[in-house]
Residue frames relative to the residue before (quaternion, step in Angstrom):
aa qw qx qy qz dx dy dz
X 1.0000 0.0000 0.0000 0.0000 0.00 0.00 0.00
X 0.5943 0.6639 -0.2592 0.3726 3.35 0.99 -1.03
X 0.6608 0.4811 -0.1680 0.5510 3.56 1.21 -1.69
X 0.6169 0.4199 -0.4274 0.5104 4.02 0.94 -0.83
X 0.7275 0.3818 -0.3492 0.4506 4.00 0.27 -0.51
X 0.5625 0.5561 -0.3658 0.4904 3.67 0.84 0.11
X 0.6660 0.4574 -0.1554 0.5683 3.29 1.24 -1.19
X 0.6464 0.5708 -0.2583 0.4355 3.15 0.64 -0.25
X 0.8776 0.2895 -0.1693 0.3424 3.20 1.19 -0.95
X 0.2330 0.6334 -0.3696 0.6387 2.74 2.09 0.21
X 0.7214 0.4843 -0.3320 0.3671 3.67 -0.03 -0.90
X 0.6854 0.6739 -0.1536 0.2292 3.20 0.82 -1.09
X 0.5249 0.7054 -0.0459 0.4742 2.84 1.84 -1.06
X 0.7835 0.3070 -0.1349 0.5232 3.05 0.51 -1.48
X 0.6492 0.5721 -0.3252 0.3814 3.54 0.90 -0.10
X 0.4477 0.5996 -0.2254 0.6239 3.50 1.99 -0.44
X 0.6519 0.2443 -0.3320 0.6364 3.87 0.81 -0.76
X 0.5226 0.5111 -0.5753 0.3671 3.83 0.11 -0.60
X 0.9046 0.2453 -0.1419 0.3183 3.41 0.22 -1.13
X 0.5476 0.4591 -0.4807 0.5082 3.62 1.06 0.42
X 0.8722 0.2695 -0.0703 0.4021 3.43 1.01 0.02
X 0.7603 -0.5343 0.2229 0.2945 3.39 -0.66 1.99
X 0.7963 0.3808 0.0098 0.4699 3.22 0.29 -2.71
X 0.6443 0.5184 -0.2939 0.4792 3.60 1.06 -0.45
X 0.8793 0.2779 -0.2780 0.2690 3.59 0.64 -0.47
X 0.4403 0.5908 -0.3551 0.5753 2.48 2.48 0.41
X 0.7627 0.2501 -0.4161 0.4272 3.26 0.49 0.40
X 0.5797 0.5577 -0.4651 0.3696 3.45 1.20 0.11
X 0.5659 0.6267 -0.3262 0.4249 3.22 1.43 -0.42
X 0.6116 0.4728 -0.2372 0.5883 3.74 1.50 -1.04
X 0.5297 0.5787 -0.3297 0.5251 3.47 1.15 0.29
X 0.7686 0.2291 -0.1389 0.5809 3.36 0.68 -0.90
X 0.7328 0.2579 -0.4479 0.4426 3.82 0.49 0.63
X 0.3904 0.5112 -0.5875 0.4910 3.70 0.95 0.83
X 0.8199 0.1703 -0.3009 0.4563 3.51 0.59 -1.05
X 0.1465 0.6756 -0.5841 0.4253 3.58 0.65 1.36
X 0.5150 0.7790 -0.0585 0.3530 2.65 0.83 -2.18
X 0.8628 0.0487 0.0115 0.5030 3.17 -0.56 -1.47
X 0.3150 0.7157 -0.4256 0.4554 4.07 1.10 0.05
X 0.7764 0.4376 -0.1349 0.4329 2.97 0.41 -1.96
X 0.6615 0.5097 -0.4196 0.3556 3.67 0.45 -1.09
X 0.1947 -0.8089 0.5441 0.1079 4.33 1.59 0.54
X 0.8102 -0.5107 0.1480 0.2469 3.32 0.28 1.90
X 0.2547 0.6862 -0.4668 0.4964 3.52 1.73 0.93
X 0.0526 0.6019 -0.7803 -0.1617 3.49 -1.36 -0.24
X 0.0725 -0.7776 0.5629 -0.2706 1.63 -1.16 2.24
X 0.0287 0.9262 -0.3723 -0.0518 3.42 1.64 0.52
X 0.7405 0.2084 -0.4241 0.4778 3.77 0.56 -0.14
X 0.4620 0.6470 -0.4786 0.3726 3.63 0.56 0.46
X 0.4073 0.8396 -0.1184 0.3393 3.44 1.90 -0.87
X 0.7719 0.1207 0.2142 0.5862 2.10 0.36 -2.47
X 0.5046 0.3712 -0.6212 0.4709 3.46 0.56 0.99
X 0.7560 0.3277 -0.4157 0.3852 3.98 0.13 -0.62
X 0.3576 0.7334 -0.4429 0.3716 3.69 1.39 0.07
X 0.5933 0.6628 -0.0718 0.4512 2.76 1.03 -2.32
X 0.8901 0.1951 -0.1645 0.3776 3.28 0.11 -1.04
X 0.5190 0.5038 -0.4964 0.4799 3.70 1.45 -0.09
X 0.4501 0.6628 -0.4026 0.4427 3.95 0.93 -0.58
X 0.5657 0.4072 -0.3874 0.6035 3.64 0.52 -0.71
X 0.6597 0.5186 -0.4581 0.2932 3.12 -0.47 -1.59
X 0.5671 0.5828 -0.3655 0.4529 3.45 0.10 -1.62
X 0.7215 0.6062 -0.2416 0.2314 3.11 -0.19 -1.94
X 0.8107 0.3366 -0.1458 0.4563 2.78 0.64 -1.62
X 0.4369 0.6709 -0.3590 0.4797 3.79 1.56 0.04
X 0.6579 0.5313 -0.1808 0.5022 3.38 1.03 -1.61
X 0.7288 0.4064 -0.2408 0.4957 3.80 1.27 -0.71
X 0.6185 -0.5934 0.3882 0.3386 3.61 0.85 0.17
X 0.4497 0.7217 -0.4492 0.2741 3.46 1.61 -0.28
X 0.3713 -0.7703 0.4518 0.2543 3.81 -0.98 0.47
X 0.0562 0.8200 -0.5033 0.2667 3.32 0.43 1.64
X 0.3399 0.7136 -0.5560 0.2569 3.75 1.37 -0.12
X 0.7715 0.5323 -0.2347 0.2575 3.45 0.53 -1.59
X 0.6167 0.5307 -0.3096 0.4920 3.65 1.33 -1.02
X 0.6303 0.5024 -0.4008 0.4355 3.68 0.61 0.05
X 0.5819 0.4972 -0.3621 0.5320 3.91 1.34 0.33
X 0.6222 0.5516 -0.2700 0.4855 3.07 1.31 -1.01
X 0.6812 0.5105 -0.2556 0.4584 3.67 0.72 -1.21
X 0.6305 0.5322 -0.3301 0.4585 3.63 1.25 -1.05
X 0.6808 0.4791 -0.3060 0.4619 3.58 0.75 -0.60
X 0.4550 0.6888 -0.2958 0.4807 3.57 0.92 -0.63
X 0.9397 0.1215 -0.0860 0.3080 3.06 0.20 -1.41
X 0.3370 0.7354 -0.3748 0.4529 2.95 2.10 -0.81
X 0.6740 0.5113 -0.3259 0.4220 4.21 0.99 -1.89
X 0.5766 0.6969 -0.2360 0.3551 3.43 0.94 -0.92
X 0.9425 0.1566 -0.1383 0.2610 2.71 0.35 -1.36
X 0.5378 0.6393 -0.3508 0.4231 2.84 1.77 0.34
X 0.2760 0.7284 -0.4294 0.4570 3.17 1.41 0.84
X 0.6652 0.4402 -0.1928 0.5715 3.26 0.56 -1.87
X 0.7494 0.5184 -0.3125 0.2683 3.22 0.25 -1.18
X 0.6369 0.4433 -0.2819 0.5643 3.48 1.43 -0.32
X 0.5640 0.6674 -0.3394 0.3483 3.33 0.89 -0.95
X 0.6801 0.5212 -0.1989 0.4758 3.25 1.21 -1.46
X 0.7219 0.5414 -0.2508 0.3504 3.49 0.94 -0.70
X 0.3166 0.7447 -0.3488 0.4729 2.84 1.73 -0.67
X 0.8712 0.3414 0.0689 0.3461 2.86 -0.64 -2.06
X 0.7420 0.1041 -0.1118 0.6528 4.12 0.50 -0.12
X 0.3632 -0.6265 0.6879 -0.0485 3.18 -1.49 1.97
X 0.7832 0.4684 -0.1192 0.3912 3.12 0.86 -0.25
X 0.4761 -0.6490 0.4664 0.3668 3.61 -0.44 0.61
X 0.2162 -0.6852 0.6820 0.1360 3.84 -1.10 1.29
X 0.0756 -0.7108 0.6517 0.2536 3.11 -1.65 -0.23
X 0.2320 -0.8409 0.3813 0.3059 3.52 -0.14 1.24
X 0.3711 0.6320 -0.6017 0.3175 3.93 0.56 0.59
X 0.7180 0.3965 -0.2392 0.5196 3.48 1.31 -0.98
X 0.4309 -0.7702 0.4700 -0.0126 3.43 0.35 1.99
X 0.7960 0.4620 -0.1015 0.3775 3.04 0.76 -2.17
X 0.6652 0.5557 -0.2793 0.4132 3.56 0.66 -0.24
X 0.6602 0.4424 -0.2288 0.5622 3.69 1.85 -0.14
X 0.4260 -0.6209 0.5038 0.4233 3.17 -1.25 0.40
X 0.7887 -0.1116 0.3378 0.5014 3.74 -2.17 -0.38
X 0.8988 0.2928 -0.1253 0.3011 3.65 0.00 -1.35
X 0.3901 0.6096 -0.4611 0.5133 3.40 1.82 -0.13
X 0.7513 0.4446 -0.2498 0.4188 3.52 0.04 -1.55
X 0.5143 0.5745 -0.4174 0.4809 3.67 1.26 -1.33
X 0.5847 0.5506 -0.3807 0.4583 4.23 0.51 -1.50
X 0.6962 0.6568 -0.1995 0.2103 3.27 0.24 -1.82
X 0.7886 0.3674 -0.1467 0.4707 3.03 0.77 -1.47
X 0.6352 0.4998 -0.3081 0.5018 3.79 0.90 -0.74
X 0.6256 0.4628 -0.4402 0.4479 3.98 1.09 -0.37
X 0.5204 0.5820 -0.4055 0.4755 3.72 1.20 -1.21
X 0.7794 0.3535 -0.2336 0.4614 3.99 0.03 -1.40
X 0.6414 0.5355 -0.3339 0.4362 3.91 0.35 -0.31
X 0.6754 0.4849 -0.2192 0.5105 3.33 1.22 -1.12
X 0.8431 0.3160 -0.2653 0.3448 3.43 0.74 -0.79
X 0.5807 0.5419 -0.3807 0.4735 2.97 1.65 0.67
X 0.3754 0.7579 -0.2397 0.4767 2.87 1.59 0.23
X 0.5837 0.4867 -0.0572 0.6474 3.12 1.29 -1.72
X 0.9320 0.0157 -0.2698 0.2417 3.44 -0.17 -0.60
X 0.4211 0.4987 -0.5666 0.5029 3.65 1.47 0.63
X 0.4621 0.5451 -0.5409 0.4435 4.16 0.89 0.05
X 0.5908 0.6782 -0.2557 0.3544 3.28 0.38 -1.32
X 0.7576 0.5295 -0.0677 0.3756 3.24 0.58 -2.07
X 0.5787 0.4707 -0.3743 0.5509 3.44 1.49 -1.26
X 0.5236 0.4720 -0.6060 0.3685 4.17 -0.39 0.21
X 0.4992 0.5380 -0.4426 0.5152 3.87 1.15 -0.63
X 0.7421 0.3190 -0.3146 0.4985 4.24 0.15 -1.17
X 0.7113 0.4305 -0.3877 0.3980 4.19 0.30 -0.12
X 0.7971 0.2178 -0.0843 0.5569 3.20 1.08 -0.65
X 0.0051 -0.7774 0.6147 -0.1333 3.40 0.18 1.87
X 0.8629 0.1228 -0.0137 0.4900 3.27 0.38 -0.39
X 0.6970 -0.5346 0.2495 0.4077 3.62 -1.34 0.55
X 0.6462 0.6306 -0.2600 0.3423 3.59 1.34 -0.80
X 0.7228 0.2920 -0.3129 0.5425 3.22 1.42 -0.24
X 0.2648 0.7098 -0.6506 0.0519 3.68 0.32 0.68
X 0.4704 0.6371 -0.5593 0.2452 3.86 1.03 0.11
X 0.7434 0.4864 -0.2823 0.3620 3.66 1.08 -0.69
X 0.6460 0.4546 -0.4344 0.4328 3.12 1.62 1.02
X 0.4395 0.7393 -0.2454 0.4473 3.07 1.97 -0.45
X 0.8337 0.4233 -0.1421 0.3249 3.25 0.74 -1.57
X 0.5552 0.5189 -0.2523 0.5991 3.36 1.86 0.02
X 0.6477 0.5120 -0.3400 0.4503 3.35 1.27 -0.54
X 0.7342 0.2364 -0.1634 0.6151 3.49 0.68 -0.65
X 0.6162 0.3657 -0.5602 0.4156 3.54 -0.18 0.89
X 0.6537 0.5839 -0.3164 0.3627 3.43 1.28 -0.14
X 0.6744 0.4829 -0.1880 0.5261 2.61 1.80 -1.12
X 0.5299 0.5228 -0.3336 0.5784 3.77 1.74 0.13
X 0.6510 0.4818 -0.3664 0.4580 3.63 1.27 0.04
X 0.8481 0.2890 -0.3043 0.3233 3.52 1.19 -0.76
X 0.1131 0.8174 -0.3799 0.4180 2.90 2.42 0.40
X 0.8450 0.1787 -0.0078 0.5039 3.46 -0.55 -1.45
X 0.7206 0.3934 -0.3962 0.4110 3.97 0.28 -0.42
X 0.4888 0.6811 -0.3057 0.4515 3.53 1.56 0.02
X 0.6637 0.4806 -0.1898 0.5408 3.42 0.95 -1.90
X 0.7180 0.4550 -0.2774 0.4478 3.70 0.72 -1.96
X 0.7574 0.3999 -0.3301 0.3969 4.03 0.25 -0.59
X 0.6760 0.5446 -0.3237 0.3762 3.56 1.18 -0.40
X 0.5727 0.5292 -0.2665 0.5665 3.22 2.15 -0.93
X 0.8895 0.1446 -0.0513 0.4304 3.33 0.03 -1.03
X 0.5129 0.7167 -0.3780 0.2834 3.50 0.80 0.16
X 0.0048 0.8133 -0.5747 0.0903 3.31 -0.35 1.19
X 0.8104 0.4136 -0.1860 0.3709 3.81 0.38 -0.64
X 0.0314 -0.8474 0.5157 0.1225 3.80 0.50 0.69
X 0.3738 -0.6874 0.5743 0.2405 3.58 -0.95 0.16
X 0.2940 -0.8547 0.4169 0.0963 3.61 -0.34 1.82
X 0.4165 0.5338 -0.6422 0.3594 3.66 1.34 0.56
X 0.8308 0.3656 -0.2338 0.3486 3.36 0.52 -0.80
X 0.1106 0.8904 -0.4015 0.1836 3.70 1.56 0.64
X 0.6777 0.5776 -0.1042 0.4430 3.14 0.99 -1.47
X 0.6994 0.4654 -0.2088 0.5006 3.39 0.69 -0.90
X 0.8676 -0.2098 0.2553 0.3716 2.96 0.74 -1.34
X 0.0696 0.9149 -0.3973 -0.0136 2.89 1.13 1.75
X 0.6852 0.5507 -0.4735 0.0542 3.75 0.07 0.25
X 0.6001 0.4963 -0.4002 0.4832 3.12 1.76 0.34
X 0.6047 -0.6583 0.4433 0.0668 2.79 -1.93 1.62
X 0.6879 -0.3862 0.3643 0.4949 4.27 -1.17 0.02
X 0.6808 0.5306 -0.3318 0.3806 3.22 0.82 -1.81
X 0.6391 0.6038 -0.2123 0.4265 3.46 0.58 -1.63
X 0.6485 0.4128 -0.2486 0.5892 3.99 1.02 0.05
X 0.7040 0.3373 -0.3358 0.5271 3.32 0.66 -0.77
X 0.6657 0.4810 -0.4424 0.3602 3.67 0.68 -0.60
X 0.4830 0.6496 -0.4060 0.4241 3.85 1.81 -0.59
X 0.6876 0.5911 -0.2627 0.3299 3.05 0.66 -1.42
X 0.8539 0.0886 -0.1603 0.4872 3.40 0.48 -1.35
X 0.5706 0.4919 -0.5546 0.3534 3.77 0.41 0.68
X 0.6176 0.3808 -0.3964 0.5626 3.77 1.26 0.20
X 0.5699 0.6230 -0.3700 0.3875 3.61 0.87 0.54
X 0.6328 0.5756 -0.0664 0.5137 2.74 1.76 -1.32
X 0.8136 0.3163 -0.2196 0.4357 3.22 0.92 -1.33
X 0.4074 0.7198 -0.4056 0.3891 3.52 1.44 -0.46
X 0.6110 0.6067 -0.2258 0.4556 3.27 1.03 -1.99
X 0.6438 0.4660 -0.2814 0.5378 3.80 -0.11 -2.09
X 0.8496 0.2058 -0.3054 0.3775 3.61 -1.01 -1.10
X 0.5920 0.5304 -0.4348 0.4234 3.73 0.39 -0.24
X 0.7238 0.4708 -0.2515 0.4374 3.60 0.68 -1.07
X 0.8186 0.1894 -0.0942 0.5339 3.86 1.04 -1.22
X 0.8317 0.0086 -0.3593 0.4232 3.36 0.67 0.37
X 0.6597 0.5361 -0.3420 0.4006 3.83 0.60 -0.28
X 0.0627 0.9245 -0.3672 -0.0801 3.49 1.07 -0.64
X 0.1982 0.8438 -0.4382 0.2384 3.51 1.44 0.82
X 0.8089 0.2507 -0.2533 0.4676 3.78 1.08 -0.35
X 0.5159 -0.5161 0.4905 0.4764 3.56 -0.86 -0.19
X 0.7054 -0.5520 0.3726 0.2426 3.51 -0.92 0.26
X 0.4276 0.3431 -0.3834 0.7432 3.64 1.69 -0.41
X 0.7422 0.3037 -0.4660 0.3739 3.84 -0.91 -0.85
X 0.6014 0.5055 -0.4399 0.4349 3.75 0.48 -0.56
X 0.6467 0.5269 -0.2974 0.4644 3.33 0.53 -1.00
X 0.7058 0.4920 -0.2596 0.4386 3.54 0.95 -0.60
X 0.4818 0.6917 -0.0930 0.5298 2.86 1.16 -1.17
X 0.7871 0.2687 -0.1141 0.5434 3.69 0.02 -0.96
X 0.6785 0.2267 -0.4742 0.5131 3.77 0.63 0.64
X 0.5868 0.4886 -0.5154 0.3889 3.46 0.67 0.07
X 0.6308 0.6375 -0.3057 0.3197 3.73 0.86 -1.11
X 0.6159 0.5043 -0.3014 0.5250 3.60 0.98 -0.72
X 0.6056 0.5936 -0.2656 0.4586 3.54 0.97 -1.55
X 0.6377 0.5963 -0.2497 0.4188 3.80 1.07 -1.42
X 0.5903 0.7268 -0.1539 0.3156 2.99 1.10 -1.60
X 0.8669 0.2658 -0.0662 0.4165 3.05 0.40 -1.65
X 0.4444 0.6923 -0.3752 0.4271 2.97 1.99 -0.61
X 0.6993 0.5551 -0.2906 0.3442 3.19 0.73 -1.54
X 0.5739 0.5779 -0.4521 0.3636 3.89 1.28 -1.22
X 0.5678 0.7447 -0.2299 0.2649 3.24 1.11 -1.90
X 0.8278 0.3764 -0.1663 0.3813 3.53 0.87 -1.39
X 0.4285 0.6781 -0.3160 0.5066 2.89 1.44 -0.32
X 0.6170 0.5655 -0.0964 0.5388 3.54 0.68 -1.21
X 0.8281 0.2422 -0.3214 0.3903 2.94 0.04 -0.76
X 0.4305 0.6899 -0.3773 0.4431 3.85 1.76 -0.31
X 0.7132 0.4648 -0.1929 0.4880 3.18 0.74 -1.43
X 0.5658 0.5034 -0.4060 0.5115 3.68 0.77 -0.40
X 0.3892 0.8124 -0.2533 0.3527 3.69 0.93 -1.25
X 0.8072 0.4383 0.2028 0.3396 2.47 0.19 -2.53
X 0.0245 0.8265 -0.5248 -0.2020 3.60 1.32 -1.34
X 0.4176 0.5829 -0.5654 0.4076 2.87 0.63 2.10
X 0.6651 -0.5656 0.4190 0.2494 3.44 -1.02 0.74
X 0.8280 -0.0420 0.2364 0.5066 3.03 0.50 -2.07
X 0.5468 -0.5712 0.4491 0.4160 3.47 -0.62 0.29
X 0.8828 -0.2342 0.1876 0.3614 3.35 0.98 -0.72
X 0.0812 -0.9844 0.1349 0.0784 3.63 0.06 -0.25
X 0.1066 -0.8493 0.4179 -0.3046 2.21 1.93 2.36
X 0.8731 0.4031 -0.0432 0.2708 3.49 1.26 -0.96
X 0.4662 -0.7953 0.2191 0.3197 3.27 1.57 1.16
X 0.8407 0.1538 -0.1331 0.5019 3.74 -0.28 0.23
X 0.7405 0.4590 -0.1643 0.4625 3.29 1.32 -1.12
X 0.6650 -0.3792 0.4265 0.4818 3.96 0.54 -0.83
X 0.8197 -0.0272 0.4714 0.3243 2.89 -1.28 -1.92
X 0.4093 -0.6169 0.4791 0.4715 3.65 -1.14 -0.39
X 0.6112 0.4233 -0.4423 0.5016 3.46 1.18 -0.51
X 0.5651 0.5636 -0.5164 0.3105 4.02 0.38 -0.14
X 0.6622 0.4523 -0.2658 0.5350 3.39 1.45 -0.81
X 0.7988 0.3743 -0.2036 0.4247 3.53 0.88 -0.53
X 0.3982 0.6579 -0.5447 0.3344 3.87 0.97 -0.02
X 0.6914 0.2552 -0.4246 0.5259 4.09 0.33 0.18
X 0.5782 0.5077 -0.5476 0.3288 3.40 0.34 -0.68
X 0.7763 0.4738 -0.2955 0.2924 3.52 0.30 -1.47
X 0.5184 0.5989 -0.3778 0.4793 3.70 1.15 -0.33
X 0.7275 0.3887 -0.2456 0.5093 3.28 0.56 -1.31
X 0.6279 0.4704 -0.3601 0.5048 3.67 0.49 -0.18
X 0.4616 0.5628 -0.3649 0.5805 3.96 1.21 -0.42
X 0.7695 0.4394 -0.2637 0.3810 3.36 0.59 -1.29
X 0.4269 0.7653 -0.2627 0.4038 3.27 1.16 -0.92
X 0.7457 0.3662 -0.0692 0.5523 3.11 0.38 -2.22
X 0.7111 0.2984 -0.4482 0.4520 4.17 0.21 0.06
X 0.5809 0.4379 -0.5239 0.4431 3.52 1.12 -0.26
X 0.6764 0.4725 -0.4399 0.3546 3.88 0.31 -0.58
X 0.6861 0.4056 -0.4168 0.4371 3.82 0.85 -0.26
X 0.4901 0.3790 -0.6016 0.5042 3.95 1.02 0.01
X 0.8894 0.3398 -0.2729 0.1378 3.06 -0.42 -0.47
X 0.3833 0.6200 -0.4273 0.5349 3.40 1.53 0.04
């Protein structure tokens, strides 16, 4: 607990300069999809795999840094693959009770590894055209509410569905065992309605970015996103017969352990801003 509130507050910081500032969140962002990047490569070496998605986030930038209007193809691409990979990602569950590890090649058939590989590449494009969409919501200083308000209802969802399922949880729910057996019923329902609530509250009195029906909409999907988002994660890593993405990030994992809801909800974000725009 001690290392997640340390980490946290260290974190915090740099996310306050990220957003009051242009050069800072463009590179904090090129920061957080290199180690995407290497996260993703789930303890292969994989060096031209690297330096092709290197290769190709470098453009990206590039073409950011040139004024080109790419903001939008990075929602599109996130959905793609996000649809994708939650194919594999089920597929794989399906088919292995058991934790895999995909360094051990030899232990799978043609079509395990065949699964394997297309969930690893889908996912981390997933991750980083998710990523990217904070680049289409937040063009400009005036909208930093539509990065705010996803940030801190998420971080009010795993806040309290963390404390409430660890205290009082007792009853886990055994479709979802496999993925992810240490969270409990309670520990959902408290996800559910404290990202409903807060989504709702901070939209209505201080962010005021939706109308009150779309908010209202809005604020059951966002919790639903949320957990959805923890879930898939998980269930990769299960996949994968990996714990954590990684463990650059003291108490917490990885950056994608800390970020698998954000980025969903921030997808979400980015299709609510094109209905309505």
């Amino acid at each position: 607990m001690n290392d997640r509130i340390r980490t946290s507050l260290f974190i915090f910081p740099l996310l306050i300069f990220a957003l009051i500032s242009e050069i800072f969140l463009f590179l904090f962002l090129l920061s957080i999809c290199i180690l995407i990047i290497y996260e993703t490569n789930l303890n292969a070496k994989k060096y031209a795999r690297i330096f092709a998605y290197l290769t190709t986030i470098f453009i990206y930038f590039l073409l950011l840094l040139l004024n080109y209007d790419v903001l939008i193809y990075a929602v599109y691409i996130s959905l793609l693959a996000f649809g994708i990979s939650i194919f594999f990602n089920i597929s794989g569950l399906r088919k292995n009770k058991e934790n895999l590890n995909f360094s051990n090649q030899i232990s799978l058939d043609r079509k395990e590894v065949t699964n394997l590989f297309f969930l690893r590449e889908s996912s981390t494009i997933y991750y980083l055209s998710g990523v990217l969409c904070i680049f289409f919501i937040y063009q400009s200083p005036s909208e930093i509410n539509w990065v705010l308000l996803p940030l801190i209802t998420v971080f009010a969802i795993d806040s309290f569905s963390y404390f409430v399922g660890s205290r009082f949880g007792k009853r886990k729910l055994k479709l979802l065992e496999i993925i992810s057996p240490n969270k409990t019923l309670i520990g959902y329902i408290t996800a559910f309605l404290t990202g409903f609530f807060v989504f709702y509250i901070l939209n209505y009195f201080f962010f005021n970015i939706f109308s009150p029906s779309t908010s209202l909409v809005i604020s059951i999907a966002f919790p639903i996103c949320a957990v959805f988002g923890d879930l898939y994660s998980s269930g990769i890593k299960r996949n994968f017969g990996l714990k954590d993405y990684g463990n650059i990030l003291p108490g917490h994992g990885g950056v994608l352990d800390r970020l698998d809801s954000v980025i969903i909800t921030m997808v979400l974000m980015s299709l609510a801003k094109v209905f309505i725009s």
